[in-house]
C-alpha positions as CSV (number, residue, x, y, z in Angstrom):
1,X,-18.6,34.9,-7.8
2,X,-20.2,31.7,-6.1
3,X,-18.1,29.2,-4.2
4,X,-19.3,25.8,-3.8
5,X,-19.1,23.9,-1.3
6,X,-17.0,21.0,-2.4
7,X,-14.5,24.3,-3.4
8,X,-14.7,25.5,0.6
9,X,-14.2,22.2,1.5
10,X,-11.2,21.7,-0.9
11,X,-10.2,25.1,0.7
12,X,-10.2,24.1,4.2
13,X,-8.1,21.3,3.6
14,X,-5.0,23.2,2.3
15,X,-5.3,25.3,5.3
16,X,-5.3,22.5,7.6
17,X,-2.3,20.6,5.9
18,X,-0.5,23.9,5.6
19,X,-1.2,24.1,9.8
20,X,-0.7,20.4,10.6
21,X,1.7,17.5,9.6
22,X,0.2,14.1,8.2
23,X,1.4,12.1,11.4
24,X,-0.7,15.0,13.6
25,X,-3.7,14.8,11.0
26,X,-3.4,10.9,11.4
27,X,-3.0,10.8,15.2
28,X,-5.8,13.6,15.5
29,X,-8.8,11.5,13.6
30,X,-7.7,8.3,15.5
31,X,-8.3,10.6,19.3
32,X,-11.6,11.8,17.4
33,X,-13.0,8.3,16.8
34,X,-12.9,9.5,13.0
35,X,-10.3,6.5,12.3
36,X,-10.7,3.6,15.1
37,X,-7.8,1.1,13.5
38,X,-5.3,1.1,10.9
39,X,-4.3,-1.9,9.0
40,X,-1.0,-2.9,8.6
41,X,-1.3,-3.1,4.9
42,X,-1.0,0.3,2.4
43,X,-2.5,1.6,-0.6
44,X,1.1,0.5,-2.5
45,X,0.4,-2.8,-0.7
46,X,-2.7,-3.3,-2.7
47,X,-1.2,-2.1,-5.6
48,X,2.1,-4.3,-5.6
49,X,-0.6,-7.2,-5.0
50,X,-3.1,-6.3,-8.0
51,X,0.4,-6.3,-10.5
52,X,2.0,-9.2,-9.2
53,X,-1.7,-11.3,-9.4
54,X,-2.2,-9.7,-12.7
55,X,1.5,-11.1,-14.2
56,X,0.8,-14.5,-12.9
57,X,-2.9,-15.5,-14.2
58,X,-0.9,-14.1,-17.7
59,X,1.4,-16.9,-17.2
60,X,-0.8,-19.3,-16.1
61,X,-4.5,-20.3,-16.8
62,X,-5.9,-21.1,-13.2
63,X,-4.0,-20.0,-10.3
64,X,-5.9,-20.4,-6.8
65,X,-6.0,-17.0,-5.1
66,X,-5.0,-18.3,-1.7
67,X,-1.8,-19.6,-3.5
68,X,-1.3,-16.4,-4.7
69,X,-2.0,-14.4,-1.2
70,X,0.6,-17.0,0.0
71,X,3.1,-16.4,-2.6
72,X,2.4,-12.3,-1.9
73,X,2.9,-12.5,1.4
74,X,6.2,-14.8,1.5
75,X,7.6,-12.1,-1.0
76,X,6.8,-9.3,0.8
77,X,8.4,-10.4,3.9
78,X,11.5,-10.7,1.8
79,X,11.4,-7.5,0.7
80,X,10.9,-6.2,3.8
């Protein structure tokens, strides 16, 4: 039986998460120079963002995006 090597690839990562936490995956690509920033926003950022922009150009014809990003942001500091 042949394994590829996306499958010994797929593989190695299970063994390494099994080994290492996320925070010590995380903090061990930023010493490596693999990751050299993080932002302050998250994938569920985006996501929240994409619905909410979604819901208002339903309601209204022409919304200017910056009013939008505004409107986002004001929110999400409520929220949070």
């Amino acid at each position: 039986m042949s394994v590829s090597v996306s499958d010994e690839l797929q593989l190695f990562a299970q063994e390494i998460q099994s080994f290492l936490s996320p925070n010590t995956l995380r903090d061990l690509a930023r010493d490596v120079g693999f990751v050299q920033r993080t932002s302050k926003y998250q994938a569920k950022d985006l996501v929240a963002l994409c619905v909410w922009v979604s819901q208002n150009i339903a309601m209204t014809d022409k919304v200017p995006t910056r009013v939008i990003v505004h409107r986002y942001e004001k929110k999400r500091s409520l929220i949070y």
